[in-house]
DRENDRENLUM-98729 format. One record per residue: residue number from 1; y, x, z of N, C-alpha, C in turn; residue in one letter. Coordinates in nm, 2 decimals, decimal comma, padded with zeros to 4 digits. Example, Ala and Ser with C-alpha at 12.3 -4.5 7.8 and 13.67 -1.06 7.14 Angstrom:
k:n_Y:n_X:n_Z:ca_Y:ca_X:ca_Z:c_Y:c_X:c_Z:r
1:-00,57:01,32:00,78:-00,45:01,23:00,78:-00,33:01,32:00,78:A
2:-00,22:01,28:00,71:-00,11:01,37:00,71:00,00:01,29:00,79:S
This chain:
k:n_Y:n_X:n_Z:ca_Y:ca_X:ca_Z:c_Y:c_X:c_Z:r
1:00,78:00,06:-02,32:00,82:00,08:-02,19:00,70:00,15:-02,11:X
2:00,73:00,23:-02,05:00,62:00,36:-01,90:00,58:00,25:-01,83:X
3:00,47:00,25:-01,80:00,39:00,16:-01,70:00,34:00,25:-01,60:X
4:00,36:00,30:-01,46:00,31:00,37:-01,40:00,21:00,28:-01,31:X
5:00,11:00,34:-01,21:00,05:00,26:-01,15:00,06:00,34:-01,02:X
6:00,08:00,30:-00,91:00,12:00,37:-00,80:-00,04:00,30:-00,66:X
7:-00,08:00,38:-00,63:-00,20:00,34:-00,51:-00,17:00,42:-00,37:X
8:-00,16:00,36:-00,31:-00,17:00,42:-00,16:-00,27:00,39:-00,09:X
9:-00,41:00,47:-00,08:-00,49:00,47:00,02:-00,44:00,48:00,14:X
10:-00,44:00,42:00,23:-00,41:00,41:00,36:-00,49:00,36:00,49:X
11:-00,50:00,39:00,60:-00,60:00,36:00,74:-00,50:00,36:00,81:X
12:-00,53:00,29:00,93:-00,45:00,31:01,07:-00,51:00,42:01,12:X
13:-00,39:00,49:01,21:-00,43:00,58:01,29:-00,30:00,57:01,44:X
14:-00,43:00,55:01,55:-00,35:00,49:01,67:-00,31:00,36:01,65:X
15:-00,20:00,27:01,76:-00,14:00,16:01,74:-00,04:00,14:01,63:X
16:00,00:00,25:01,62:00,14:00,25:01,54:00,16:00,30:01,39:X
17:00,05:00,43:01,40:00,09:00,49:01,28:-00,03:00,50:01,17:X
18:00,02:00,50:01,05:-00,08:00,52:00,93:-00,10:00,65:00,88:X
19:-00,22:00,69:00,81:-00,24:00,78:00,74:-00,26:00,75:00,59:X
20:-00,24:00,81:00,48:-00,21:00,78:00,37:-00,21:00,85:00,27:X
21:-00,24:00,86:00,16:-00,22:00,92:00,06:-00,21:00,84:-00,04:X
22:-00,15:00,91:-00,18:-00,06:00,78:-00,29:-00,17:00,88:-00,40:X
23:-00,18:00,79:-00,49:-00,23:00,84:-00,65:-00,17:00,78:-00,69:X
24:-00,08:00,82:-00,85:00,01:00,78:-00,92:-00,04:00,82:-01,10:X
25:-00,06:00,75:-01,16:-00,10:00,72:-01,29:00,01:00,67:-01,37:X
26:-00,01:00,75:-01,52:00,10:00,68:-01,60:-00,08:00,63:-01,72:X
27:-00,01:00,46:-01,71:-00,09:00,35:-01,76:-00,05:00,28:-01,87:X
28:00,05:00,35:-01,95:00,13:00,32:-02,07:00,01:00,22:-02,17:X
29:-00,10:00,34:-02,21:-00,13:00,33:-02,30:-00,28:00,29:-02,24:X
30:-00,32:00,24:-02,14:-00,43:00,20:-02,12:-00,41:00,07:-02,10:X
31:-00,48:00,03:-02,22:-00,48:-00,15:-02,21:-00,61:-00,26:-02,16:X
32:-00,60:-00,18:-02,03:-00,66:-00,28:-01,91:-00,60:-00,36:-01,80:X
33:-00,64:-00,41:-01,73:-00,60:-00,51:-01,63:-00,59:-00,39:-01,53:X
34:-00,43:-00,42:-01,45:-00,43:-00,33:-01,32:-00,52:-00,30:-01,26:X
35:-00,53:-00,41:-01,16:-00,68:-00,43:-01,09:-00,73:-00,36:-01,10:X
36:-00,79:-00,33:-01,23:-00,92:-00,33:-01,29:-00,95:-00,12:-01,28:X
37:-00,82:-00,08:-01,29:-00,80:00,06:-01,30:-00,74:00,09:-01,13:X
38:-00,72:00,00:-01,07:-00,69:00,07:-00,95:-00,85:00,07:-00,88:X
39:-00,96:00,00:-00,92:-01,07:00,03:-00,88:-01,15:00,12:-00,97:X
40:-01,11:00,19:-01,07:-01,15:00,27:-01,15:-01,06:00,44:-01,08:X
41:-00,95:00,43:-01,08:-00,91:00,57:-00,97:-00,93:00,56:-00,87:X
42:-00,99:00,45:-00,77:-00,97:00,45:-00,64:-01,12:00,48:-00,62:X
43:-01,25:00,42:-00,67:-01,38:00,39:-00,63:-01,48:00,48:-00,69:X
44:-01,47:00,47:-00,84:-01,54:00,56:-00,97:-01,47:00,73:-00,93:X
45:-01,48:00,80:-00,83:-01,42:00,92:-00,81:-01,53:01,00:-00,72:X
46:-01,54:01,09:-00,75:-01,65:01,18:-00,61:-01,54:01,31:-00,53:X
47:-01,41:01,31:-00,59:-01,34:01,43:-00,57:-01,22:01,40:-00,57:X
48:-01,17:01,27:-00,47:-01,06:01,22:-00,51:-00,97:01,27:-00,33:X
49:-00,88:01,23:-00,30:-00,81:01,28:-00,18:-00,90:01,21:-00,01:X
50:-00,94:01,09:-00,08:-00,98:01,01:00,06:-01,11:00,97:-00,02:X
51:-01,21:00,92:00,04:-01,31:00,85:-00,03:-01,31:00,70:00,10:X
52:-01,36:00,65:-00,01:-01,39:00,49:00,13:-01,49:00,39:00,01:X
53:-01,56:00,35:00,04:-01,65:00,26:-00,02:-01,61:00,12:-00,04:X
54:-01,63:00,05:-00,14:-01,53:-00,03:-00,19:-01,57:-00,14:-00,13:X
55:-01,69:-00,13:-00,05:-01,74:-00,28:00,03:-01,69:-00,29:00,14:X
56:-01,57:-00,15:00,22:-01,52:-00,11:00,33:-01,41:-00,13:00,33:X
57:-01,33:-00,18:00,21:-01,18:-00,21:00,16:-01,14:-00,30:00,13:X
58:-00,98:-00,31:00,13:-00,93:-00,39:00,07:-00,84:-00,40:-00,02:X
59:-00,80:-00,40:-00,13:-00,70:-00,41:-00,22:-00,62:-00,50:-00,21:X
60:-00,48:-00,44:-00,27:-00,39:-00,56:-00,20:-00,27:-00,51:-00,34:X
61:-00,24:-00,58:-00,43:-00,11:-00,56:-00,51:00,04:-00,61:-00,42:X
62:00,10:-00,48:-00,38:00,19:-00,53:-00,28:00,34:-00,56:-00,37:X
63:00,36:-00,44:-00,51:00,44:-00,48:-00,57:00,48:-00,45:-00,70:X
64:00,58:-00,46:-00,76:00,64:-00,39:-00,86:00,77:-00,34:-00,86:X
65:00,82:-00,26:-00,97:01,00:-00,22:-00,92:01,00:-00,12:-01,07:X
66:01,12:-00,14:-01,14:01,22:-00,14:-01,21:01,29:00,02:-01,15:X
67:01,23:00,17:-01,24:01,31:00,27:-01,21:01,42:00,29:-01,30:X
68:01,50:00,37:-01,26:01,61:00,38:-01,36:01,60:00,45:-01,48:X
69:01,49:00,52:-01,48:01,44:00,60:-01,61:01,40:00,49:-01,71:X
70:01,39:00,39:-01,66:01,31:00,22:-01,80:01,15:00,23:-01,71:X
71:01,12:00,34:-01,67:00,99:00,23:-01,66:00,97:00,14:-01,52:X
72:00,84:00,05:-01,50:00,78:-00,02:-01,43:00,68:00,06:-01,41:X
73:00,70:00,02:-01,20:00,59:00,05:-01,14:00,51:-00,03:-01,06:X
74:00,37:-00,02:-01,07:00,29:-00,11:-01,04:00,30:-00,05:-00,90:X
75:00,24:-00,14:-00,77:00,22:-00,08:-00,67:00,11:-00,15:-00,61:X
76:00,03:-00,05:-00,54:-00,10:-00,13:-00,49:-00,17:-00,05:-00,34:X
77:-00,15:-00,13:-00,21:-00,25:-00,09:-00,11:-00,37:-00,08:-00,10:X
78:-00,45:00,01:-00,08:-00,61:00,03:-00,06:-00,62:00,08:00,11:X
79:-00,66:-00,07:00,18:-00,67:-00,01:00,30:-00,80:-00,02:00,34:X
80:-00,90:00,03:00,41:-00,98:00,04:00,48:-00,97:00,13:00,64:X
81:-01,10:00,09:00,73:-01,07:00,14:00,85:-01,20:00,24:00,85:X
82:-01,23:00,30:00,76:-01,33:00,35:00,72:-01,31:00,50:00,61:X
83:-01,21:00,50:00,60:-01,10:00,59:00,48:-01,18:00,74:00,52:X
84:-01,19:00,79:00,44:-01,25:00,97:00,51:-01,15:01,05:00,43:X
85:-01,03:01,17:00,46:-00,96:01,21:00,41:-01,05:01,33:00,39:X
86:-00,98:01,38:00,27:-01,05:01,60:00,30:-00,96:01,65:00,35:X
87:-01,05:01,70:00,43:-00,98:01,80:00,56:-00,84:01,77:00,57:X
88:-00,66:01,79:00,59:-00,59:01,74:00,65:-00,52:01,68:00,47:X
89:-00,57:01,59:00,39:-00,52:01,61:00,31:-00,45:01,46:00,39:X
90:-00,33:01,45:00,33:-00,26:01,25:00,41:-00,17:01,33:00,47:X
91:-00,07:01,18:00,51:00,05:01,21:00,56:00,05:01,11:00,69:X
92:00,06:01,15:00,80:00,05:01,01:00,87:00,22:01,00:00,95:X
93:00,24:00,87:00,89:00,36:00,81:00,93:00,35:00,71:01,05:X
94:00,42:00,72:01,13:00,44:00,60:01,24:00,58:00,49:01,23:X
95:00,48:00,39:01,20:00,55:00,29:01,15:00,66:00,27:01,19:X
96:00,74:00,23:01,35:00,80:00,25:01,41:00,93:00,34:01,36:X
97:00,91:00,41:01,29:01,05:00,50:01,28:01,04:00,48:01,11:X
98:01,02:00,40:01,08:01,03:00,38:00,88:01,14:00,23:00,91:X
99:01,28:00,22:00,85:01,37:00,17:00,80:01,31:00,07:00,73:X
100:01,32:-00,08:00,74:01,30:-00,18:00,64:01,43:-00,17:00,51:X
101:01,40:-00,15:00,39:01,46:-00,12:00,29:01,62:-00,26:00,29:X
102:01,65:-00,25:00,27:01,81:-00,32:00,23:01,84:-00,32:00,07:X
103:01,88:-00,44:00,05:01,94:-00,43:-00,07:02,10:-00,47:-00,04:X
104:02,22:-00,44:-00,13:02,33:-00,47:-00,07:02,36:-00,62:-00,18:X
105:02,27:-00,62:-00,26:02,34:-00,75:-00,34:02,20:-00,83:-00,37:X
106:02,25:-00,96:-00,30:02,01:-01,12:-00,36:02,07:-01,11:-00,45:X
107:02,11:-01,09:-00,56:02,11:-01,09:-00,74:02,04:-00,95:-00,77:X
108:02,03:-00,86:-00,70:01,96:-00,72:-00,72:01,90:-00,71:-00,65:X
109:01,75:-00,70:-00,60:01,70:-00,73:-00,48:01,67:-00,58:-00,45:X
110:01,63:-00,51:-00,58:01,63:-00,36:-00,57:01,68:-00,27:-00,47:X
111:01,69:-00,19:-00,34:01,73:-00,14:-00,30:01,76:-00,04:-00,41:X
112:01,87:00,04:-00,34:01,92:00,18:-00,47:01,86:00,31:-00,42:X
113:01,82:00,30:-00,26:01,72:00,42:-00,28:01,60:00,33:-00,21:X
114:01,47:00,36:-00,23:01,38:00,35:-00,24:01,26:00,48:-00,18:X
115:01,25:00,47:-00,02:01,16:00,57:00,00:00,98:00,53:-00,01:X
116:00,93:00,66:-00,03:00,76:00,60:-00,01:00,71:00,55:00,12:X
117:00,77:00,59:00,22:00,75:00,53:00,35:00,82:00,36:00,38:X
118:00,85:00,36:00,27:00,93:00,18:00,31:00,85:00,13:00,22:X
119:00,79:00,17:00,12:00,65:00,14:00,04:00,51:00,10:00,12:X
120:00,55:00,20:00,21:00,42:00,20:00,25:00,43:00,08:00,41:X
121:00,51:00,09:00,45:00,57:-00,01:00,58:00,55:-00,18:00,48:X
122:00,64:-00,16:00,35:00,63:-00,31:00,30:00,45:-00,31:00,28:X
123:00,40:-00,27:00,25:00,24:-00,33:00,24:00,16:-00,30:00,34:X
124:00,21:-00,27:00,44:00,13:-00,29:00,59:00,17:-00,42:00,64:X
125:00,32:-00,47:00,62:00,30:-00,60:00,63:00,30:-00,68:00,58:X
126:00,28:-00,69:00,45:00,20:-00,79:00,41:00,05:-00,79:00,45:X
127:-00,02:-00,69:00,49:-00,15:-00,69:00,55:-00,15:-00,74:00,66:X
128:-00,07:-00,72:00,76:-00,05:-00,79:00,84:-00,01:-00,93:00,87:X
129:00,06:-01,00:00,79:00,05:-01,13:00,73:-00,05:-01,20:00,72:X
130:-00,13:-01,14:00,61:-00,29:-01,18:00,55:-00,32:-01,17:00,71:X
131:-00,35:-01,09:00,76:-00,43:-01,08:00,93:-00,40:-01,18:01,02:X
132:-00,29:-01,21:01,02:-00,23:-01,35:01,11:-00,26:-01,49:01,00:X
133:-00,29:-01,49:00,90:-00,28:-01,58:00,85:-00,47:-01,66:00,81:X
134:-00,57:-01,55:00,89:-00,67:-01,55:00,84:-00,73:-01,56:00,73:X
135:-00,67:-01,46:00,64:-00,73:-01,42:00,49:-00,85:-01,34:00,48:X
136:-00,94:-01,41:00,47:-01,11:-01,42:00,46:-01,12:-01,25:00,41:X
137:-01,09:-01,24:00,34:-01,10:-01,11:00,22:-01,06:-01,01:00,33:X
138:-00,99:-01,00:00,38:-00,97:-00,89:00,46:-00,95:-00,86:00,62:X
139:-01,04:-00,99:00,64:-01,07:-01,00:00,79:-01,20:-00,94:00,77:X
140:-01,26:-00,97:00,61:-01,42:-00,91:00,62:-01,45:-00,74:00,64:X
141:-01,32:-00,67:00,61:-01,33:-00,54:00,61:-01,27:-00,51:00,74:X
142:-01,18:-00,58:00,84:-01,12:-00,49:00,95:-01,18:-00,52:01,11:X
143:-01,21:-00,41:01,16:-01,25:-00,40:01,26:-01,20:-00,52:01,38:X
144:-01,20:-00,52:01,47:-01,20:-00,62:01,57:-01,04:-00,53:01,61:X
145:-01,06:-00,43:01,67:-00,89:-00,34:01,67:-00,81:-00,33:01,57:X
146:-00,84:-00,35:01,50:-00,77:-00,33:01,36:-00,70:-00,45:01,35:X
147:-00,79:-00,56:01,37:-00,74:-00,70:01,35:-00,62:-00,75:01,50:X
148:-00,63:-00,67:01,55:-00,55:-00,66:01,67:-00,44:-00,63:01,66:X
149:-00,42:-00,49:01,59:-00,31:-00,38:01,57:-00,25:-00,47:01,47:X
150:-00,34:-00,51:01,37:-00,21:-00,58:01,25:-00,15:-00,72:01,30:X
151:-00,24:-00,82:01,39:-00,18:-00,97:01,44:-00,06:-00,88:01,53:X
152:-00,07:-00,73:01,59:00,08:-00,73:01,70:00,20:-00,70:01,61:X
153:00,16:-00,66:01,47:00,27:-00,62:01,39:00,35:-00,68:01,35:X
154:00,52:-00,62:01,29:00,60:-00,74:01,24:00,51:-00,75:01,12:X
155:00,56:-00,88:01,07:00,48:-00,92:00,93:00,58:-00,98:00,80:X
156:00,71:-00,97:00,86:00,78:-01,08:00,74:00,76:-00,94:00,59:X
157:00,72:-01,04:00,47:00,70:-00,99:00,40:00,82:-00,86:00,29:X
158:00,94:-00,91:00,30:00,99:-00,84:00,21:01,10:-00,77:00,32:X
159:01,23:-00,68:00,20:01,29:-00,58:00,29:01,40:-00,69:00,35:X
160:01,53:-00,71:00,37:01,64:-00,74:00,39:01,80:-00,76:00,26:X
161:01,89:-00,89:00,30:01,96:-00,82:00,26:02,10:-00,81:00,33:X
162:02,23:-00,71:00,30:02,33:-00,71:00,46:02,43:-00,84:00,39:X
């Protein structure tokens, strides 16, 4: 089975909105620990989309998900408030207008489409969660605003279902 590995570098920018960039690896055949390779593409890089120093960050495995092709994908947030993009490379989304994903059946929890911006919305709040919930690990990396912007955010962890 395809093992992809999916990373979204991500920072706040403003109250509302994120900037972001994804790196996507196929990890079939590398037999390491996730983890262990999302700080291997994300840290060990001099020429990668965003740089951020790994004592500035947080990692966060937000999920996994079942494509219709057979494989698994890993999913993983790297946020910091410290993120340096090159020049306009990122996408910045405002949370606000990103759809919490739906599934239509709790025996499939899968939504049937799947955007990267509902990707990126589900692991802002779970960071935001960790932020209300005073999780040591990543109160150590976020600014005093930061820790503001995520305690105002919604936080329930997963999408919906109708």
């Amino acid at each position: 089975m395809k093992v992809n590995l999916e990373i979204f570098l991500v920072t706040l920018v403003g109250d509302t909105s994120v900037r972001y960039v994804v790196l996507r690896h196929d990890i079939t055949y590398k037999p390491l620990n996730p983890d262990d390779l999302v700080r291997d593409f994300t840290f060990n890089t001099k020429a990668g989309p965003a740089l951020v120093s790994r004592k500035n960050c947080y990692v966060h495995s937000t999920s996994w998900r079942y494509e219709q092709d057979g494989s698994i994908v890993l999913t993983y947030l790297v946020y910091s408030d410290r993120m340096e993009f090159q020049d306009s490379t990122g996408t910045v989304l405002k949370l606000e207008d990103v759809a919490v994903t739906v599934s239509q059946d709790a025996t499939r929890p899968r939504p049937a489409i799947l955007m990267e911006e509902q990707i990126i919305l589900h692991g802002i709040r779970h960071l935001s969660y960790l932020a209300k919930t005073a999780n040591r690990n990543l109160l150590d990396v976020l600014s005093p605003e930061s820790l503001l912007r995520f305690k105002a955010m919604e936080s329930l962890l997963a999408g919906k279902f109708k």
